[in-house]
KOLKE-570450 format. One record per residue (C-alpha): residue in three letters; x, z, y; chain; residue number from 1. Coordinates in steps of 0.02 Angstrom, whole numbers. Layout:
N
ALA,X,Z,Y,A,NUM
...
This chain:
394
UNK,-1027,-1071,-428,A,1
UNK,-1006,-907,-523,A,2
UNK,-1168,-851,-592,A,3
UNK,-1114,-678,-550,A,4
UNK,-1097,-724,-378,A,5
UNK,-1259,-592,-317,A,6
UNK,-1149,-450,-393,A,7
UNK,-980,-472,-337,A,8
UNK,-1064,-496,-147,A,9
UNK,-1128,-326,-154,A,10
UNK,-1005,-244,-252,A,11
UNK,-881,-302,-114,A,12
UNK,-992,-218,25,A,13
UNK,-921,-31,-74,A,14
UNK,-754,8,29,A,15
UNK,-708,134,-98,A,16
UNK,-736,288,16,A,17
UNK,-751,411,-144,A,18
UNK,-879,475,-31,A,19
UNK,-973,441,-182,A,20
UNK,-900,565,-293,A,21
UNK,-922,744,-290,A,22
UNK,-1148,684,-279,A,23
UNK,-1100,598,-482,A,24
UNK,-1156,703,-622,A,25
UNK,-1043,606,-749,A,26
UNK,-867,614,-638,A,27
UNK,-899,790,-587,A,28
UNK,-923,826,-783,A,29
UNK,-792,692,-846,A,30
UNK,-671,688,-690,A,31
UNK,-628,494,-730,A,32
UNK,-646,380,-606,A,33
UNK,-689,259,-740,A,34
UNK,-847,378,-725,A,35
UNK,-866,371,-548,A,36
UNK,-977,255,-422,A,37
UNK,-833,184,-349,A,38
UNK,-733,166,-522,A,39
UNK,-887,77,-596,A,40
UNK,-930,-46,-440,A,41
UNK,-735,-99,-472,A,42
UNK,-756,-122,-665,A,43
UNK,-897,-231,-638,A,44
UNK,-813,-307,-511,A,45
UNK,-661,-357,-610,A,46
UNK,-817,-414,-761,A,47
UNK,-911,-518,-660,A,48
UNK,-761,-606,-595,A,49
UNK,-679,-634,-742,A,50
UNK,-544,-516,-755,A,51
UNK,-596,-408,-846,A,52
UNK,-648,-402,-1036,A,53
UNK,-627,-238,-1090,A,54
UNK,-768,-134,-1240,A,55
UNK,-690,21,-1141,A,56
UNK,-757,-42,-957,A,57
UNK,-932,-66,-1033,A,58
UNK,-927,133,-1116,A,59
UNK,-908,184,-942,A,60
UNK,-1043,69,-856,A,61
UNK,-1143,125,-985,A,62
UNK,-1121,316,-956,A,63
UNK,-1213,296,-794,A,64
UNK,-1361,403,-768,A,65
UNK,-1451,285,-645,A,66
UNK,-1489,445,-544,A,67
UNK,-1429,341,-408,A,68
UNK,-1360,483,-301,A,69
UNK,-1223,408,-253,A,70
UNK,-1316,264,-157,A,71
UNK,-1429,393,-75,A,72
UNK,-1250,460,-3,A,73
UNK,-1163,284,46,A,74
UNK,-1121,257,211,A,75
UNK,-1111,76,181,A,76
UNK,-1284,49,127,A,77
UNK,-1212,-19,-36,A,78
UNK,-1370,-13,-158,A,79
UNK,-1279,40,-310,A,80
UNK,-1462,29,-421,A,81
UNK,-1482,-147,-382,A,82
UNK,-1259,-163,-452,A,83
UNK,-1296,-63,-618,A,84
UNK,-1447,-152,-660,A,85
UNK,-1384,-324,-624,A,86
UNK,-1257,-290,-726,A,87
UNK,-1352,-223,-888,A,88
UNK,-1439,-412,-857,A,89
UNK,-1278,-478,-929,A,90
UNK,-1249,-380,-1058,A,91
UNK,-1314,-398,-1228,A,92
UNK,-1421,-280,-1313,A,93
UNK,-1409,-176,-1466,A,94
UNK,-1517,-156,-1601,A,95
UNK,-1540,11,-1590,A,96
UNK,-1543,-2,-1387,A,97
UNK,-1728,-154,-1441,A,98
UNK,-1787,-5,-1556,A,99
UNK,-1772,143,-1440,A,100
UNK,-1852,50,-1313,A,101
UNK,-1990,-9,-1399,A,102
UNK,-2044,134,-1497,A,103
UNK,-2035,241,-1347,A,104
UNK,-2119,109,-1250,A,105
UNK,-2254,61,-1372,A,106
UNK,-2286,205,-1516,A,107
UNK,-2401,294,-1399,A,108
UNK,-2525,157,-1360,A,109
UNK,-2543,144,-1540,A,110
UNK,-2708,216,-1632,A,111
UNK,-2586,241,-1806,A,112
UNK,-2454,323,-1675,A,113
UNK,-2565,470,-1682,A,114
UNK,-2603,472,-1861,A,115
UNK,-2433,478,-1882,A,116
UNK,-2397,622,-1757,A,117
UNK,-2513,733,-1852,A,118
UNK,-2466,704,-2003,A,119
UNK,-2266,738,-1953,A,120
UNK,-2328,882,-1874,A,121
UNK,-2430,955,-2009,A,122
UNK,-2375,913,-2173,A,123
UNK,-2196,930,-2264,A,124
UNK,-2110,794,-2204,A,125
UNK,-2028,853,-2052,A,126
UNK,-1921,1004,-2126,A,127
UNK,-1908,858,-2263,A,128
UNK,-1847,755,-2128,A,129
UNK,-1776,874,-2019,A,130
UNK,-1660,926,-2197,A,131
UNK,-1623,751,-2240,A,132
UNK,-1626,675,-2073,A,133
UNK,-1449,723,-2005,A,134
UNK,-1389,809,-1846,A,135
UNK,-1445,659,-1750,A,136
UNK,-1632,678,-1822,A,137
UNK,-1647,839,-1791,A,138
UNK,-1576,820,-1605,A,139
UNK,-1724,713,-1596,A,140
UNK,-1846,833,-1671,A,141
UNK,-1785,968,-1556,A,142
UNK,-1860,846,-1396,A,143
UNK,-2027,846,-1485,A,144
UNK,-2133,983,-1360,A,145
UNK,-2207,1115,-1464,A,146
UNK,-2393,1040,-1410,A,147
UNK,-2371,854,-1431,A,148
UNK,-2493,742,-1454,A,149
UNK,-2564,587,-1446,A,150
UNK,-2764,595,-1404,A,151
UNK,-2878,467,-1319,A,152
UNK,-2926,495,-1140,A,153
UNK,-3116,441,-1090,A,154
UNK,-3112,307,-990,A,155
UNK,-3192,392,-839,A,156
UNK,-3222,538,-766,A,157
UNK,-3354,596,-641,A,158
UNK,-3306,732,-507,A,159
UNK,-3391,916,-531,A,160
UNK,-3383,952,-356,A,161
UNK,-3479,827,-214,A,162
UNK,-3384,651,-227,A,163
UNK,-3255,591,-104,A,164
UNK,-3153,465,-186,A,165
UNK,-3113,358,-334,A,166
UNK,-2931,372,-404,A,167
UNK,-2844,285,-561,A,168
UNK,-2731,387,-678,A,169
UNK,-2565,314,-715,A,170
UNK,-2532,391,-886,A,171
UNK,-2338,331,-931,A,172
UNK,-2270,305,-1113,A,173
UNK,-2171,433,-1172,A,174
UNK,-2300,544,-1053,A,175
UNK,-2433,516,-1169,A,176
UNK,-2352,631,-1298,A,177
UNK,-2243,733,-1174,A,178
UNK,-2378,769,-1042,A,179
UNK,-2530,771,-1123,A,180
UNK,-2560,933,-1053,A,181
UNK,-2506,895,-870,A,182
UNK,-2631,740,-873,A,183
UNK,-2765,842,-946,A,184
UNK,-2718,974,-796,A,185
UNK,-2715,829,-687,A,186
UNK,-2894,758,-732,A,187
UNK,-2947,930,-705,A,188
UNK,-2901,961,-532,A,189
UNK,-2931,803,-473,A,190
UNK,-3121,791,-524,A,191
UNK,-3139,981,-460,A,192
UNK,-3081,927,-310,A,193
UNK,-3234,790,-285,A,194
UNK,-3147,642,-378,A,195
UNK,-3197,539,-506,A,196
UNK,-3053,492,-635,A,197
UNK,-3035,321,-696,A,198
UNK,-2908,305,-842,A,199
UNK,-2895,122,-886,A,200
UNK,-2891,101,-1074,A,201
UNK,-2762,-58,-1057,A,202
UNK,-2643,17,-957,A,203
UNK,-2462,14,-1035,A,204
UNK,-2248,79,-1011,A,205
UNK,-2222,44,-832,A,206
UNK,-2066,-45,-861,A,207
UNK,-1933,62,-796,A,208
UNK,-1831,81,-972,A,209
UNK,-1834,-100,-964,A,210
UNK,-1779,-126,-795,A,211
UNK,-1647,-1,-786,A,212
UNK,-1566,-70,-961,A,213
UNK,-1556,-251,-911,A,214
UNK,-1732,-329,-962,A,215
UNK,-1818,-380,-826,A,216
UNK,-1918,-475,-897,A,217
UNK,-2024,-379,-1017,A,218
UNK,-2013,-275,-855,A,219
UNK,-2099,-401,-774,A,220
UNK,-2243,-423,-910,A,221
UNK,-2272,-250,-909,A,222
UNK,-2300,-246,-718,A,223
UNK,-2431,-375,-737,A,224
UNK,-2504,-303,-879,A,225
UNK,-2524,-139,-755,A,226
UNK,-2598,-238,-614,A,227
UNK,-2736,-305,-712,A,228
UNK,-2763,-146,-794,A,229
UNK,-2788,-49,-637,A,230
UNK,-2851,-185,-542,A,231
UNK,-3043,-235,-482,A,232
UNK,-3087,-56,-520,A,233
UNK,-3145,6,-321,A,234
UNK,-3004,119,-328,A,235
UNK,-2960,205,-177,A,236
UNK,-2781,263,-256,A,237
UNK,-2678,266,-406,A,238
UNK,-2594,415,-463,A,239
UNK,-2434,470,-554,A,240
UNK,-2357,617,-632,A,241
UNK,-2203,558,-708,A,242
UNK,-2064,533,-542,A,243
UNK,-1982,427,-666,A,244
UNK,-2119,293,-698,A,245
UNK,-2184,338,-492,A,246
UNK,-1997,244,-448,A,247
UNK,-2059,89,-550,A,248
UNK,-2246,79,-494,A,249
UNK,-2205,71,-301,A,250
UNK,-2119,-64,-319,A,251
UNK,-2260,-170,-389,A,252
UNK,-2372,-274,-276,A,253
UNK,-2521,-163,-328,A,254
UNK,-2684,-179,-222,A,255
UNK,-2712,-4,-212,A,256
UNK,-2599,135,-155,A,257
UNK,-2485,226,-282,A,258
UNK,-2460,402,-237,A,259
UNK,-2352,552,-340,A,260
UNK,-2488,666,-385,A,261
UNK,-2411,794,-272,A,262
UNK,-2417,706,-107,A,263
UNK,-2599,648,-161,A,264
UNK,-2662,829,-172,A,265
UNK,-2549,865,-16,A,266
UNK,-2620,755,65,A,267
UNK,-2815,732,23,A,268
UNK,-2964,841,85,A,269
UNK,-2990,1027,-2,A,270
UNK,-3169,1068,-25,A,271
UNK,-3208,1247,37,A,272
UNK,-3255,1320,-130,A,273
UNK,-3075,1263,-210,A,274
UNK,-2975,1412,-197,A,275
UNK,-2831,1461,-295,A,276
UNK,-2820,1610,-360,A,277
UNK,-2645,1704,-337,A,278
UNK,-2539,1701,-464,A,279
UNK,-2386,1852,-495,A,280
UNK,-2257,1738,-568,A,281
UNK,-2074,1671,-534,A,282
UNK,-2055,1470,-564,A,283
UNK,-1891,1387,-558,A,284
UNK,-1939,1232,-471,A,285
UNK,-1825,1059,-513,A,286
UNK,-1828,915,-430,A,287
UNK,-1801,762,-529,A,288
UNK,-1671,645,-465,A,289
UNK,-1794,507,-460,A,290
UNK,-1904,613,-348,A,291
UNK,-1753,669,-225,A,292
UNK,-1644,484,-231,A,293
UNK,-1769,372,-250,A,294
UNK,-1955,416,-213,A,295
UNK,-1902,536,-61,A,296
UNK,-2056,654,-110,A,297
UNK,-1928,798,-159,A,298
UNK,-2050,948,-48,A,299
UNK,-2204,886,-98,A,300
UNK,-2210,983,-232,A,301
UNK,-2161,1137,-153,A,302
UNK,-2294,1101,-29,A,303
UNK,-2425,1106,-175,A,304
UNK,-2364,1282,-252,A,305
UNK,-2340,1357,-110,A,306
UNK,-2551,1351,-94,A,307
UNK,-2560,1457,-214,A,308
UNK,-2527,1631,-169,A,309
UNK,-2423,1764,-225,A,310
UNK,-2325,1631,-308,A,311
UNK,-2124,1654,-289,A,312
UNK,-2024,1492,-306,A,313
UNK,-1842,1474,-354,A,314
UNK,-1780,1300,-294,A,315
UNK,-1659,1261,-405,A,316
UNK,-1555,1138,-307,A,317
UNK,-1400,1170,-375,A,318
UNK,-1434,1052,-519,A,319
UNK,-1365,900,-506,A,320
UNK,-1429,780,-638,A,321
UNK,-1509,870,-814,A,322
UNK,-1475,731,-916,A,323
UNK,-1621,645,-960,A,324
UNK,-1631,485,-880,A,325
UNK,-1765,402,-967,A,326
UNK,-1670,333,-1127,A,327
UNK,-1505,383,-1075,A,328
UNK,-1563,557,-1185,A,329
UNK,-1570,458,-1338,A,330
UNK,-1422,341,-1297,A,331
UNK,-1290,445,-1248,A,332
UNK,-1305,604,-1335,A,333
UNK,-1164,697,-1308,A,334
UNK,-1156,646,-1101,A,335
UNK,-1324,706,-1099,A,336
UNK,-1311,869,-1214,A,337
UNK,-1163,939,-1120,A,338
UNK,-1255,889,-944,A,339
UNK,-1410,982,-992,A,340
UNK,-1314,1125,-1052,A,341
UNK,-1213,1126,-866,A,342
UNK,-1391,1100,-796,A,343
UNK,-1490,1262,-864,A,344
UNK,-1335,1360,-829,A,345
UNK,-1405,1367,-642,A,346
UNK,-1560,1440,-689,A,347
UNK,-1585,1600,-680,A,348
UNK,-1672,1620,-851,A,349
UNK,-1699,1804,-862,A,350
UNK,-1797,1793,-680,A,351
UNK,-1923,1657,-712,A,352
UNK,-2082,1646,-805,A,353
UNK,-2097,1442,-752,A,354
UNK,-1993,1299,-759,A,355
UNK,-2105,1168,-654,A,356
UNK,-2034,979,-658,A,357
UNK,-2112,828,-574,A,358
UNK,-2037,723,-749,A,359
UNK,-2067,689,-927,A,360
UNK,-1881,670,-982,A,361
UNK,-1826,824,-863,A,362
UNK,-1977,948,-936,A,363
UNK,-1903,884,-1137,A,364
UNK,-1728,930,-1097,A,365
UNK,-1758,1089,-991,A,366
UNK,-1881,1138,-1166,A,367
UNK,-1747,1105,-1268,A,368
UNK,-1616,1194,-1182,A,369
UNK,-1731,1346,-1143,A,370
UNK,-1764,1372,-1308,A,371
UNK,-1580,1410,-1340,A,372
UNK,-1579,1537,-1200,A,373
UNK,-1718,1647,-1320,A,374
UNK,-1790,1668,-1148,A,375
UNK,-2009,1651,-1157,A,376
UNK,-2014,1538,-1007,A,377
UNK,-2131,1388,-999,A,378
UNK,-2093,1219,-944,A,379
UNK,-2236,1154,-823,A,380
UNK,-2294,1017,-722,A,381
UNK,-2338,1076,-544,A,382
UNK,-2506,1022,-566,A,383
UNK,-2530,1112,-732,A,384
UNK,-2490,1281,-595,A,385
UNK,-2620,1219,-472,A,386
UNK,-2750,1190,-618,A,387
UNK,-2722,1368,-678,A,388
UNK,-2743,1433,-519,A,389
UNK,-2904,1341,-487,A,390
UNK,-2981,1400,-662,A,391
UNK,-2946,1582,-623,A,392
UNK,-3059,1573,-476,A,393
UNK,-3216,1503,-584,A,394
C-alpha cells in the first residue's frame, strides 16, 4: 500500500473548479497555477503517487501561505490545510528551516534571550551588525518592533475590581518579544475587569510553526507541554491574543476553554464602573487570515472597539493575505515582501492614526511596511485600544 495513500484520497476529492483561485494571495500575485490551490493539490498529487520528482514542484508547494482561504471557499469540502501539511510531513527539512524554527520557537523562553535583547538593543553591535550583516540581516532587523522586549511576567495576578473569574494567559513565542505590550494591555483589562490573571511560568511555542512545516511531532510535545502547564490551575478559561497560535490551541484536548481574547471580553460580564472613555481616532482594523479562515472570530474584534465611543473604524477587508504567515516571513522573503507591500497599499495611510491586528506576524509586517509610508501611525492590538480607553476613565 502506498504510504501516501491519506493524501492522494483527499487530494482526489478537489475537482479542479478554480473556484479556488481569485481567494489565493500567491496566484493572484504570481498568476501561475503552479501557485494556485488547485495547481498545488495536483503537484502533490503527481508526488505522492510517484510521478512526479521535480525541485521546481516543491518551490511552489512551498510558496503556500497556509492562509487556507481557499478551503474556506471549496465547494467540495476538500480540507486543503490537512493536504499542505501532510505533505511538508514528507519532506525533509533544511537547516536553516531547524534554526528558524527553533530560535523563534525557543529564544524567548530563555533568561540569556533577554540579556541578549538588551544588549543588541543598546550597545554597538546592531549598526555593527546591521553594516556587516547583509540585506538579509537587516530585513530581519527591520521586523524587530521599536519596543521589544523580553521581561518576566509574575506568575499571578489578582483582580482590582470585585472577583468573578479565574483565567490563564496564553503568552505565544515570538509574542513574547512582539506583544509584550498587548499582553501587558491584556493583564490590565482583564484584572480591571474582576479577573485574576494566572500566567503559567512553564508554558511554551504552541506548536503551530511546527505543525504547519511538517513536524508534528515536536508539535505534539509542545501540546503536552501546554496542557500540563495550564492544567490543575481552577481555571475557568484560557486566553489568547495571537489568532495565529488561537488556530493551534483549539485544537488541543485542553480541560478548560480557550477563547480569543476578543470574544472573551465580548462575551464576559462588564462591571458598572468599567467605562471607556471615548477616544477621537481613525483605526484601520485587519483581520488576520487565521482569524477570518480558520478561527471564524473575524467581528469579534469589531465588537470590542466598537464599545468604545467616538472611535471610527476602517475595516480593511480588501487585504487579502499580508504576508506573514508565521515563518513563511523569514522563509520566503521576497513572496512575502512584495505581498506586504500589495497589502498596505489598501490602507488608507494618511486617514488613520491605528493599525489594530488580532496577530503577532501581521502587527511586524504592517510596522515594517508603515514605516516606509513616513506616515506616524501605530500598530495595535485591539486590546491595547480597550486598555487605553479604560485608563482614561481612572
Amino acid at each position: 500500500m502506498n504510504h501516501n495513500e491519506p493524501l492522494l484520497k483527499e487530494a482526489d476529492r478537489c475537482v479542479k473548479c478554480g473556484i479556488c483561485l481569485p481567494h489565493c494571495p500567491t496566484y493572484s500575485l504570481m498568476r501561475d497555477e503552479g501557485d494556485s490551490p488547485r495547481g498545488r493539490i495536483s503537484l502533490i498529487q503527481g508526488i505522492a503517487s510517484g510521478a512526479l520528482d521535480s525541485k521546481q514542484a516543491s518551490r511552489h508547494l512551498d510558496r503556500c501561505l497556509g492562509c487556507l482561504a481557499c478551503q474556506a471557499v471549496c465547494p467540495s469540502a476538500v480540507n486543503y490545510g490537512q493536504l499542505i501539511d501532510g505533505f511538508r510531513t514528507t519532506q525533509d527539512k533544511s537547516r536553516r528551516q531547524r534554526l528558524t524554527h527553533h530560535l523563534i520557537t525557543r529564544l524567548p523562553y530563555r533568561g540569556w534571550g533577554r540579556i541578549g535583547l538588551w544588549l543588541y538593543r543598546h550597545s554597538g553591535i546592531r549598526p555593527l551588525l546591521r553594516t556587516l550583516g547583509g540585506s538579509r540581516f537587516r530585513r530581519l532587523d527591520a521586523l524587530l518592533p521599536d519596543q521589544a522586549s523580553v521581561g518576566r511576567w509574575n506568575q499571578h495576578y489578582s483582580p482590582v475590581t470585585p472577583k468573578q473569574g479565574r483565567v490563564g494567559l496564553f503568552t505565544g513565542c515570538a509574542g513574547r518579544i512582539s506583544d509584550r505590550q498587548a499582553l501587558d494591555a491584556a493583564v490590565a483589562v482583564l484584572t480591571r475587569l474582576g479577573y485574576e490573571v494566572i500566567i503559567p511560568g512553564d508554558q511554551g511555542c504552541c506548536g503551530a510553526m511546527h505543525q504547519h512545516s511538517g513536524d508534528p511531532v515536536t508539535a505534539a510535545a509542545m501540546a503536552i507541554n501546554n496542557q500540563q502547564a495550564f492544567g490543575e490551575k481552577g481555571l475557568d478559561a484560557i486566553v489568547y491574543l495571537a489568532s495565529g497560535c488561537g488556530t493551534q490551541l483549539i485544537k488541543q484536548p485542553f480541560t478548560t476553554p480557550v477563547y480569543e481574547v476578543s470574544q472573551f471580553l465580548n462575551h464576559c460580564c462588564w462591571p458598572e464602573d468599567s467605562v471607556l472613555s471615548p477616544m477621537d481616532c481613525a483605526v484601520g482594523l485587519h483581520s488576520p487570515c487565521t482569524l477570518k479562515h480558520q478561527l471564524k472570530l473575524a467581528d469579534e474584534p469589531e465588537k470590542l472597539l466598537l464599545r468604545i465611543p467616538g472611535i471610527r473604524l476602517v475595516r480593511l477587508d480588501r487585504i487579502e493575505c499580508c504576508g506573514a504567515a508565521g515563518s513563511y516571513l523569514l522563509e520566503q522573503p521576497d513572496m512575502a515582501d512584495a505581498l506586504g507591500a500589495r497589502a498596505i497599499q489598501q490602507v488608507p495611510v494618511q486617514e488613520l492614526q491605528y493599525l489594530a491586528t488580532s496577530n503577532s506576524g501581521c502587527a511586524l509586517q504592517f510596522t515594517r511596511e508603515i514605516r516606509k509610508t513616513g506616515y506616524p501611525i501605530k500598530t495595535v492590538h485591539p486590546v491595547e485600544l480597550i486598555n487605553n480607553s479604560l485608563n482614561d476613565t481612572q
